[in-house]
Structure formats: C-alpha cells, structure tokens
C-alpha positions in Angstrom: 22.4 0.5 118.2 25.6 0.6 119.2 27.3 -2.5 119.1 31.0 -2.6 120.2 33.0 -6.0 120.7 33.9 -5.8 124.5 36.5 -8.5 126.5 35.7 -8.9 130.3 39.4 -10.6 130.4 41.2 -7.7 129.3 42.9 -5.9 131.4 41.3 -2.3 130.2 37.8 -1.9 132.5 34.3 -2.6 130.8 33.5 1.3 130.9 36.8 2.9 128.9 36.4 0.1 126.4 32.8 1.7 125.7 33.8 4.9 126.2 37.3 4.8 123.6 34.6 3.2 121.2 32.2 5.9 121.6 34.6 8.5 121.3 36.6 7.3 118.0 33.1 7.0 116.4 32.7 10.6 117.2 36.0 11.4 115.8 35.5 9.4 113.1 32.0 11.1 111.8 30.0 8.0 112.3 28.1 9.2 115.4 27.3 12.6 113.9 26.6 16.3 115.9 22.9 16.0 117.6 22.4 11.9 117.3 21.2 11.0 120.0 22.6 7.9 122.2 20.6 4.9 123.8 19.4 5.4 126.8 21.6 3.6 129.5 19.2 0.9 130.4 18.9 0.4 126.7 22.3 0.0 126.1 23.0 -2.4 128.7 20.3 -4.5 128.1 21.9 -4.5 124.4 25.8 -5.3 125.2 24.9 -7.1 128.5 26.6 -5.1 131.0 25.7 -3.4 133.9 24.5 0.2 134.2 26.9 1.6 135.9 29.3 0.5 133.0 27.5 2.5 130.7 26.6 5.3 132.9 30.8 5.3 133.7 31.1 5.4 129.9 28.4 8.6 129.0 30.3 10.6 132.4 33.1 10.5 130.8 32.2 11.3 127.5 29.9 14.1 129.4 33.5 15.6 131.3 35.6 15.5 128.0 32.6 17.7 126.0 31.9 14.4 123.6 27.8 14.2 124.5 25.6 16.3 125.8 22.8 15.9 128.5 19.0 17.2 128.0 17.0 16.4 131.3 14.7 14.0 130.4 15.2 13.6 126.5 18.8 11.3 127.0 22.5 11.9 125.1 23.4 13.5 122.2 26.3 13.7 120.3 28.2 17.3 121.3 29.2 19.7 117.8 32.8 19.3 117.2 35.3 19.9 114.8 37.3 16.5 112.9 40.8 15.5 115.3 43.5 16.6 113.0 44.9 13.9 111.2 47.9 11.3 112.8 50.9 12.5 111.4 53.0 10.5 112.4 52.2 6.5 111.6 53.3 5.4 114.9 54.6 5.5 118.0 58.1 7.7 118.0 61.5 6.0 118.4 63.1 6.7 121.7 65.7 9.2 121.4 69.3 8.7 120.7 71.6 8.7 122.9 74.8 11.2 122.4 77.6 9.6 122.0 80.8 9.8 123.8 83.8 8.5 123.3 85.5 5.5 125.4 89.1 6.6 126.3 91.2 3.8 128.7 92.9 6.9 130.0 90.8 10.4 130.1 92.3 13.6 130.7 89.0 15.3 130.6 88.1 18.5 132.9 84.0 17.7 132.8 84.2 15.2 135.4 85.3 14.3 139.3 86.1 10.7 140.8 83.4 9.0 142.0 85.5 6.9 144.0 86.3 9.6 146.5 82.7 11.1 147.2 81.8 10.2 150.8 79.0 7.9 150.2 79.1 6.0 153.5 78.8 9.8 155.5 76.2 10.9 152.9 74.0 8.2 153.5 73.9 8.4 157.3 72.9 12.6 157.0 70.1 11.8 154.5 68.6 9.4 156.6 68.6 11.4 159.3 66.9 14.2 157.4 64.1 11.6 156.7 63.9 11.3 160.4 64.4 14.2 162.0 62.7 16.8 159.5 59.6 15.6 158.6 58.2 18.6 159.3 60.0 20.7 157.0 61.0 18.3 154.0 58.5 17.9 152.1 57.1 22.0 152.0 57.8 24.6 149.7 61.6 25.7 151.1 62.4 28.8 150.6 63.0 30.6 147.3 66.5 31.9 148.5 67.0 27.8 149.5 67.1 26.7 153.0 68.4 28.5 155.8 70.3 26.1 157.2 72.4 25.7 154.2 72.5 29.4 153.2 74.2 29.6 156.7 76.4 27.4 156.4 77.6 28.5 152.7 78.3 31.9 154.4 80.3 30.3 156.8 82.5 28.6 154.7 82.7 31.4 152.9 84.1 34.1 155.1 86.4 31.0 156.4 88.0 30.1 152.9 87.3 33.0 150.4 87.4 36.2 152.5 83.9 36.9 151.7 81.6 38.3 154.5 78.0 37.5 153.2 74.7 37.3 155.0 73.0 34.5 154.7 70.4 36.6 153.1 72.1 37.8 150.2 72.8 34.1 149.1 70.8 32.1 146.5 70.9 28.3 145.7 69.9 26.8 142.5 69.9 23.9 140.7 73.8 24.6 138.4 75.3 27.1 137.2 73.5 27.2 134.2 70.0 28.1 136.0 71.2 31.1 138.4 73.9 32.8 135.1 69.9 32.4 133.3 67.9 34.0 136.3 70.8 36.7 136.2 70.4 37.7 132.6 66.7 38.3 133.9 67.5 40.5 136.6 70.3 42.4 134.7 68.8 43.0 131.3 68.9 41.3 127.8 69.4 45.2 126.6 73.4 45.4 128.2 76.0 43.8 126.6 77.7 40.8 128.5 81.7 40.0 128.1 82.9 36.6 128.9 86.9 35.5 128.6 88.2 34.4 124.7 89.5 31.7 125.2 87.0 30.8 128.1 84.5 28.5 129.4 82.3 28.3 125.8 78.8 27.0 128.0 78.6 30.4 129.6 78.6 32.2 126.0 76.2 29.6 124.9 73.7 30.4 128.4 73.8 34.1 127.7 73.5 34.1 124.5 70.3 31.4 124.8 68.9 33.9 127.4 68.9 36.2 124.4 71.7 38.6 125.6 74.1 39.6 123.2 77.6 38.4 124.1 80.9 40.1 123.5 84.2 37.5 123.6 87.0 39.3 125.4 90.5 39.0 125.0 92.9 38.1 127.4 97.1 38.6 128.3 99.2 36.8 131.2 97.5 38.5 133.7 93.7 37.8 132.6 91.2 39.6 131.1 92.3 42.9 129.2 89.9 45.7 131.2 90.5 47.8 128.5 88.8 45.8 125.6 85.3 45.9 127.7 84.6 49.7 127.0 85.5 49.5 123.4 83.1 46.5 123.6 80.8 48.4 125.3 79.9 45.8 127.6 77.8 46.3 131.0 77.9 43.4 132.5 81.7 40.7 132.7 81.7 36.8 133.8 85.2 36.0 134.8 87.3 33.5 136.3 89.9 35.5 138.2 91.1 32.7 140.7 92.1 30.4 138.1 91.0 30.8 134.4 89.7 28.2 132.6 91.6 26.7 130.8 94.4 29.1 130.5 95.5 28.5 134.6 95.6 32.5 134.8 95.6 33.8 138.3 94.7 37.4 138.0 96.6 39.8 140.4 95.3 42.0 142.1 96.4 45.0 140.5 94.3 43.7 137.7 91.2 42.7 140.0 91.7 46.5 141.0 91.3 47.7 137.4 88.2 45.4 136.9 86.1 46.6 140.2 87.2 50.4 139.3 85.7 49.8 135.2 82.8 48.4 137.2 82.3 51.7 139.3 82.5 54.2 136.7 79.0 53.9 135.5 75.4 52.5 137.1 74.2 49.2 135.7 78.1 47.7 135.3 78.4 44.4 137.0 80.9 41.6 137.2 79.9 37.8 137.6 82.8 36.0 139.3 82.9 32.6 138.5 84.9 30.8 141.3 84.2 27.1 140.1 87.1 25.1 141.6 88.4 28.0 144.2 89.3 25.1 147.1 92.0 23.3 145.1 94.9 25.6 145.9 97.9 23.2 146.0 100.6 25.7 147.7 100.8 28.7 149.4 97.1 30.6 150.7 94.0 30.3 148.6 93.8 33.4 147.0 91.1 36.1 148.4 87.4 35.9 146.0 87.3 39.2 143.5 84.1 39.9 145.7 85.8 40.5 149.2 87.6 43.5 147.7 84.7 45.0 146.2 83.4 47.9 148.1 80.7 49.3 145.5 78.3 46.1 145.7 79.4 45.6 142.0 80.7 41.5 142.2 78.1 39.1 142.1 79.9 36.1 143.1 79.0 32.5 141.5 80.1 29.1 142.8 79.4 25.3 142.6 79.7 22.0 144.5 79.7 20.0 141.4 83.9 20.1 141.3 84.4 20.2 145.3 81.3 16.9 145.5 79.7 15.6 142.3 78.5 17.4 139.4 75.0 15.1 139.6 74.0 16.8 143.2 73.2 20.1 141.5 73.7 22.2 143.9 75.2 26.2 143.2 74.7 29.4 144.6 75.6 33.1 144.1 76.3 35.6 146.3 74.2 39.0 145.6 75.0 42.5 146.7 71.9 43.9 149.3 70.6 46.7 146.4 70.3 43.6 143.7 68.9 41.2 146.3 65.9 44.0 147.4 65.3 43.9 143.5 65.3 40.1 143.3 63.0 39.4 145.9 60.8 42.4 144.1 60.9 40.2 141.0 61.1 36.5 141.6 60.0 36.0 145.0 57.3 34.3 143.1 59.5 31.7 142.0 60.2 28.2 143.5 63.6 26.9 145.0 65.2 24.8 142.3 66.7 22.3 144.5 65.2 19.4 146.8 64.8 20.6 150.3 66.4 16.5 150.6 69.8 17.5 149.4 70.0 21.1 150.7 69.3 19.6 154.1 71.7 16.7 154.0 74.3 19.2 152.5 73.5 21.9 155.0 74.8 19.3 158.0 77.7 18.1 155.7 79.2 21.6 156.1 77.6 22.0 159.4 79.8 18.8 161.1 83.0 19.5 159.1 82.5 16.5 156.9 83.0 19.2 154.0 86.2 20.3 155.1 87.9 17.0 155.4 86.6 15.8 152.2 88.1 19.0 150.8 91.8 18.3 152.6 91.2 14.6 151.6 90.5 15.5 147.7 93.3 17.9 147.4 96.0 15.5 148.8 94.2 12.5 146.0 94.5 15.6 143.4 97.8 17.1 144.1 99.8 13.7 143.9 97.8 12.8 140.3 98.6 16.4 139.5 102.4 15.6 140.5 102.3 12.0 139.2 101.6 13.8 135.7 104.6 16.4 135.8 106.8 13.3 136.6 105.8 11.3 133.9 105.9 14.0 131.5 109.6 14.4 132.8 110.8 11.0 132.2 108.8 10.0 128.8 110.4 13.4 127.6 107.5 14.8 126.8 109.0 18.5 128.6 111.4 18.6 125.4 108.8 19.1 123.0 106.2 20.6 125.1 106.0 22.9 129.1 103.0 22.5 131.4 101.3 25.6 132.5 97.9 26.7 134.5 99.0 27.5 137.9 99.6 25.8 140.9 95.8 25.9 141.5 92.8 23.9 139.8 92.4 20.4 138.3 93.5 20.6 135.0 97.1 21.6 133.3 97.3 23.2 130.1 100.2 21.7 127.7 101.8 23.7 125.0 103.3 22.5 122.2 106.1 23.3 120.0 104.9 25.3 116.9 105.6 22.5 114.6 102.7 20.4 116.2 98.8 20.6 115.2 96.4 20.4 118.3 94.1 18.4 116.5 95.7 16.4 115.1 97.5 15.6 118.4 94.2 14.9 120.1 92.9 12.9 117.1 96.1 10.7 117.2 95.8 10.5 121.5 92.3 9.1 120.4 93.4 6.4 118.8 95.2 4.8 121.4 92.6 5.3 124.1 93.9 8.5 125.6 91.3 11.7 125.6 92.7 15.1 125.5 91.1 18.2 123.9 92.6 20.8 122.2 92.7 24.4 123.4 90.7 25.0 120.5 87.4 24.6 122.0 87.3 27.1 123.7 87.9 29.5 121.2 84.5 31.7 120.5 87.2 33.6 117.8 89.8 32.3 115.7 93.1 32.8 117.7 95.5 34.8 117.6 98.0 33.1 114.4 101.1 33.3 117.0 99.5 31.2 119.3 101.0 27.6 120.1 99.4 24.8 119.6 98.4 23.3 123.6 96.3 20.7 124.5 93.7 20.6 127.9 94.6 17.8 130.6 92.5 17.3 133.5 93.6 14.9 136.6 90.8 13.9 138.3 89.7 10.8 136.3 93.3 9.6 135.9 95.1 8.1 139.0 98.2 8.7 139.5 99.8 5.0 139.3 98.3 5.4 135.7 99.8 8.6 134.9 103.2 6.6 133.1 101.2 4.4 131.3 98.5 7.2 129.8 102.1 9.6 128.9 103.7 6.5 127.8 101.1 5.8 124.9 101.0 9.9 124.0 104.8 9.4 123.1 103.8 6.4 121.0 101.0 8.2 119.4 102.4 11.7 118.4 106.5 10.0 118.2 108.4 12.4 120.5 
C-alpha cells in the first residue's frame, strides 16, 4: 500500500502532494507498468484523507498519461519509458549581467536623455487611452499597426521629409532590428545585401543572422561608392544618406541620383534607407528623404522614434512601395503587430496634438547648444591643434580626427581611465581600413550637458597630454 508522509500545514494542497509522490514512484521504477493502484476508498481510508483528495490525485495522474482507467477493475500504472536522467545537479544560476562600463562623462551615441522625454504629457495620453479606448485596446490591432498612428506617421512625413506615403503602405514594428529581419524575408536570403564600411555594424550583424550574405561597401566624401555595388554584385543596399553614421556624410543628390538609377537597372534591386536621426538638422532645411525622389518604387524607407523619444518605447516603421506592400500582405498578413496597441495609441495622439513637434524643436535647441558647448571647449582646451571635428551640421554625434601620430585605441583606453567614454572609429570597421586613414574617435552629445562639456575636454587633455 502506498504510504506517503503527507503535511496538512504545508502550503502545497493534500492532492499534488499524493500526486508528485505517485508520479516520482513511477519515474523511479518502483510502481512498475500494469500494477495496479488502490482503489480510492482504499487509499483514503489508508492515509486518512478525503476521497476527493485522492480522486484529485489519480485525475491527474489520468490527464498526464501516468495511470490508466479500466471500468470497473480500478488504476493501473500506464507503460512508459525511464525520465532521462537530471543533468544538471541543480537549479541554474541566474544569468550574468553584461557589463558596461561607468564613465562620469559619456560621449556615447547608443543613448538619449531621459531628462528631456515628456513624461508629464505622456502620462496624461496614456490614461486617456485607458479611458477612452476600451473598446479597441485590448484586440488584435492591426498587422500594419494602428491606423491612427500609421496616419499620423504619414503626416509627419510628407510635412518633414518630403515623403507622400499612404497610410497603407506603412508598417510599425517593434525596432529596427525586427522590420530590417521581416525584410530579409520578403526580399530573399538568395540576393546579396550591401551595407556602408565603415557603418552601423548591428545592421551587418541582422542580415547576416537572417542568413543573407552581406557585402561591406566602401565609401568617399560623398557616401557610398555606387560603383562598388555591381562588382559586389549586390541586390539589395541599406544606407544612411541623410547623415552617415558615424562618418557625418550627407550624400548629395547627384549621388542619391546615381543610387536610385543602379537601383532601376535591373528587377529585384532595392535600397533600404535608414533615416535614424533625420529631425536633428541644426541649420539650413532638413534635407529631402532618398525615397521622395524615387520614382521607380525602388526605396524602402526605415525610420525610428527611439533617437527623436526613447530607445525603450520600441517603436519603428518602414515605408513600402504599393508592388512590395501587395506582396507583404500576400505573405505575412498572418503575422501579429509587434507593438502594444497601448503605446501605438498614446503615440498616435502625441503626433496627432503637436506634442511631437515641440518636443522635437525643444530637443534640437537642448542638442544644438551641447553640440556647440563641445566645439567651444575643444577650442579653448586646444584640443583643434591636434585634432578637427567633422560629421555635418546634422545628427547627434561628431566625429574627431586625429593627427596621424595618435592611436585611437589607445586614446579611448586612456579617456577610460579618467571616466570619459569615447569609442574609436574602429568599431565600425567590418574590414580593416584603409592604412591612410587617421586615427578619429566617435563623440556623441546627448548624455553630456553642455555646462559639463569643459570639464569632460578638460580631463581628455590630461589623459592623452595635448
């Protein structure tokens, strides 16, 4: 008979005490295929419990394929093959977290300030979704995204970037990372993709992880060399025309002109652009979105809110020409919207009440006087007489060059070491650079204020002794 120890003060119920003990006995061997059980009755009386404990027990047991039931003859023990054995002694460890450094001044470009997100005005719009939408917030949205926020993305579009889009044609997803994968789907692994050497390196790691085969293309002072992507033989090009990163390029249009016509010479030749931080233009008119020259439906156009609000909300879309989007809906209609119908409402009236558009203005001004603040301590710590600032007047990040005589490694490893974070142009290499390249280093501005600009600049003279 079985006889398990059972505790009415534990916390676990009566019935998945008996049934765990049942159940390793099975796994163990000592209940073996065909023995039968005690009858319920029997096996209360035996433990002194109720009936229903045991009968809670056997159902399980029943559900999980551990016994069998023969009307009238009782329980038996179902045919089963020995549980692998534990390979592991024990519960796991949790995960490690990576770690980053600590820098008292950061010049990284991976990050925005907190400090000047709208919380207060965020807040208020995502309550009133909870209020006013219950209808519609907690279905399936749409697999394009909502339509109130694909609207309103077209709207800003054709206001800021030139680009007349229907709503229609435009899909929101959860980054960057998840519409450049969906892309590689509807494309083809078969094509070759180009991306920009130097460049952004996580869109070389994405394609490549998608299982396309990548080709790093070279650039000159005006941007990617058009010329390198037939001896390449590459079908498909991500680029950064408004402002490269990291190099600052802004490519002319003569050269955007090139690109579209290497795009129309032959069927299945498309070009991804990338226009990740397009609103900070810092002089002059923001300059018109590859796409809203394009006249062959060859540009798919790619853009973010994670520079322009906070790189947690998640929120991207692309911009597709009408033949791919008839083929898209063909093809993944069946898939889900990545993004919380939540956010894609609140963000939807965000844009909608021109709460967007002044946080824009109001970044830009924050940015463009950190971005100042920088050139003017770089002026009086003397740092211009061993190095020049370059990457447009566009963007939020500078590139620094060197004189020749530096190493840009070394440079960042000694701006380490007095709590200043830089990164060498280096990283975003995918091929070893050209020798006559100068050493430069990568600043961004947005994490840096600009009363701290002296200070930071101050400490890189002290560090690398110019």
């Amino acid at each position: 008979m079985l006889t398990p120890i059972l505790d009415s003060s534990a916390s676990m119920p009566l019935y998945e005490q008996l049934y765990r003990h049942i159940r390793g006995e099975i796994e163990a061997g000592r209940l073996a295929a065909g023995e039968r059980l005690p009858s319920k009755r029997a096996l209360a009386a035996h433990l002194k419990i109720s009936v229903v404990t045991v009968e809670g027990a056997y159902n399980q047991l029943l559900a999980e394929g551990y016994l069998r039931s023969q009307p009238k003859r009782g329980f038996f023990v179902q045919a089963a093959e020995a549980a692998p054995a534990r390979t592991s002694p024990g519960p796991l460890p949790p995960p490690e977290e990576p770690t980053r450094p600590t820098f008292r001044y950061n010049f990284s470009t991976s990050a925005v300030d907190t400090a000047l997100f709208p919380f207060a005005t965020w807040a208020k719009l995502m309550r009133e979704v909870l209020s006013q939408q219950e209808d519609t917030l907690l279905n399936t949205p749409h697999p394009q995204g909502v339509p109130e926020l694909r609207e309103a993305i077209a709207a800003h579009l054709y206001r800021f970037r030139g680009i007349r889009a229907d709503p229609a044609q435009i899909v929101v997803g959860a980054g960057s990372e998840v519409l450049t994968s969906l892309l590689v789907q509807l494309l083809g692994r078969e094509g070759r993709y180009g991306v920009e050497n130097p460049g952004y390196t996580k869109t070389h790691r994405i394609l490549g992880s998608c299982g396309a085969q990548v080709e790093p293309i070279p650039l000159d002072d005006q941007g990617l060399v058009v010329e390198e992507l037939d001896r390449h033989k590459v079908q498909v090009v991500h680029v950064t025309p408004s402002h490269h990163f990291p190099l600052g390029i802004i490519m002319p249009v003569t050269r955007r002109q090139a690109l579209l016509r290497w795009a129309a010479q032959q069927p299945g030749r498309y070009i991804l652009e990338d226009d990740y931080d397009s609103e900070f233009r810092f002089s002059g008119r923001p300059i018109p979105a590859l796409q809203s020259l394009d006249n062959g439906e060859r540009v798919i156009y790619l853009n973010t809110f994670a520079k322009s609000l906070a790189p947690s909300l998640r929120i991207s879309y692309m911009v597709l020409p009408p033949h791919l989007l008839e083929r898209w809906r063909r093809e993944f209609w069946f898939y889900s919207s990545t993004v919380p119908s939540f956010e894609q409402y609140a963000l939807a009236r965000f844009m909608d009440r021109g709460h967007f558009e002044r946080h824009l203005n109001r970044t830009r001004t924050r940015y463009k006087a950190r971005r100042e603040a920088l050139l003017a301590a770089a002026r009086d710590t003397g740092l211009t007489q061993v190095g020049s600032f370059d990457g447009g007047d566009a963007g939020l990040h500078l590139l620094l060059w060197m004189d020749r005589r530096w190493n840009e490694q070394e440079l960042a490893a000694r701006a380490a070491e007095v709590g200043v974070g830089v990164s060498p142009l280096s990283i975003c290499d995918l091929t070893p650079p050209p020798i006559d390249r100068p050493p430069a280093l990568i600043m961004g501005y947005t994490r840096v204020a600009a009363e701290d600009m002296a200070p930071a600049l101050s400490l890189l003279k002290s560090a690398w002794g110019f």
